[in-house]
Structure formats: C-alpha cells, structure tokens
C-alpha positions as CSV (number, residue, x, y, z in Angstrom):
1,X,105.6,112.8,98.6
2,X,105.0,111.8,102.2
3,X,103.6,108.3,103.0
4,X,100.4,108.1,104.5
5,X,99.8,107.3,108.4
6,X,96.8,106.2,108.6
7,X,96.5,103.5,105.4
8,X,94.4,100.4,106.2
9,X,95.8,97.4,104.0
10,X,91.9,97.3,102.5
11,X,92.4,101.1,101.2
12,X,96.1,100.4,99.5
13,X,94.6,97.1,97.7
14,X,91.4,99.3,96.6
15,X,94.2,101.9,95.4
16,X,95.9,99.4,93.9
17,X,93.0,98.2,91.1
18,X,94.1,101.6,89.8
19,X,97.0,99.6,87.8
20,X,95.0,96.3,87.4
21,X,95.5,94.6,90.7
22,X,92.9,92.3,91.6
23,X,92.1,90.3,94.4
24,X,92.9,86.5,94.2
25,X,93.0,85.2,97.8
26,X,92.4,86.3,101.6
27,X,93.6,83.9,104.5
28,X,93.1,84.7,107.9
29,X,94.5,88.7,108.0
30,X,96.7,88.9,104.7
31,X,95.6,89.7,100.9
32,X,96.8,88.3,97.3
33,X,96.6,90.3,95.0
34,X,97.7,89.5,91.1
35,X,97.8,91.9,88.2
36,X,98.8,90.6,84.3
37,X,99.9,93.8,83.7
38,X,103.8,93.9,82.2
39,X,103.4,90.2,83.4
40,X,101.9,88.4,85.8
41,X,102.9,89.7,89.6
42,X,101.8,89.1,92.9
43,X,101.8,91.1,95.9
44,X,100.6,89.8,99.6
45,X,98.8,92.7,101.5
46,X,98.3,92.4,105.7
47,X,94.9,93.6,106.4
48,X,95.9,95.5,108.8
49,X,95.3,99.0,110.2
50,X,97.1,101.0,110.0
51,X,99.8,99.6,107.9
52,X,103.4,99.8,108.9
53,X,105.0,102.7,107.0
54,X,107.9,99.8,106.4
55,X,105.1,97.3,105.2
56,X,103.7,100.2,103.3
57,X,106.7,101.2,101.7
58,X,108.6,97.8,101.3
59,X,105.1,96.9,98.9
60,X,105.0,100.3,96.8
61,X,108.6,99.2,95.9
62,X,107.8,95.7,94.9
63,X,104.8,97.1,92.6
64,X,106.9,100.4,91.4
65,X,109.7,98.2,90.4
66,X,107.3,95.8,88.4
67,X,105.7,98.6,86.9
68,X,108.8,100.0,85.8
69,X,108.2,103.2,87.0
70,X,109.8,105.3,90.8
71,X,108.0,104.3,93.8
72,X,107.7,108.4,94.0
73,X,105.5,108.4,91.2
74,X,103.4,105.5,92.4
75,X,102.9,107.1,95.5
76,X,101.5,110.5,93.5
77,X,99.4,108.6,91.2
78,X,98.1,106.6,94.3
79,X,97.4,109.1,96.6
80,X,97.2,112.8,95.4
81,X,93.7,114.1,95.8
C-alpha cells in the first residue's frame, strides 16, 4: 500500500487511537503518544503538515514492530477506506 502525501501529524496520532495510542504530552510542535498495549511504548509525533513520507514511515515501523505485526498491514488497517 502506498503512503499517504498529504498526512498531517494530528490525523496519524487520531489514526493511531485505533491500537490504543493516547496522547500523553505536546511541547511546542511535537506529540507523545503512549499505548499499554503488548507493553508500554512511546512514540513522538511532529505536528506537522504534511508529514515527511521518511517521518511517516520511520514511525509506522516503530509502532508495526511493537505491535508485532508488518508495517504493510499497519498501513491497511490505518488507512483503507
């Protein structure tokens, strides 16, 4: 599946409460977000947009590799509509 373009950092950490990411912090332009799911994990979102498609991708692998699961099939489960 092809990244999206046009992904604001507010719309991936929205996407992400679909696996139980919530937010903890915001300073100045970048997110925390922490999910207890398969252990505790952290993952720093810029707010920027639109994301990098290197920002975007380098943080679906952090989460798909915490999640067990190919950052392929996070992306589907993400973004399919």
């Amino acid at each position: 599946m092809r990244l999206p373009r046009d992904l604001s950092g507010a719309d991936l950490a929205k996407a992400l409460t679909k696996f139980g990411y919530e937010l903890n912090h915001q300073t100045g332009s970048h997110m925390r977000l922490e999910t207890d799911r398969n252990g505790t994990h952290t993952v720093t979102i810029p707010t920027h947009s639109p994301l990098k498609i290197g920002t975007l991708s380098s943080i679906l692998n952090e989460v798909a590799n915490h999640l067990k699961i190919s950052k392929f099939e996070l992306a589907e489960r993400l973004f399919r509509k």
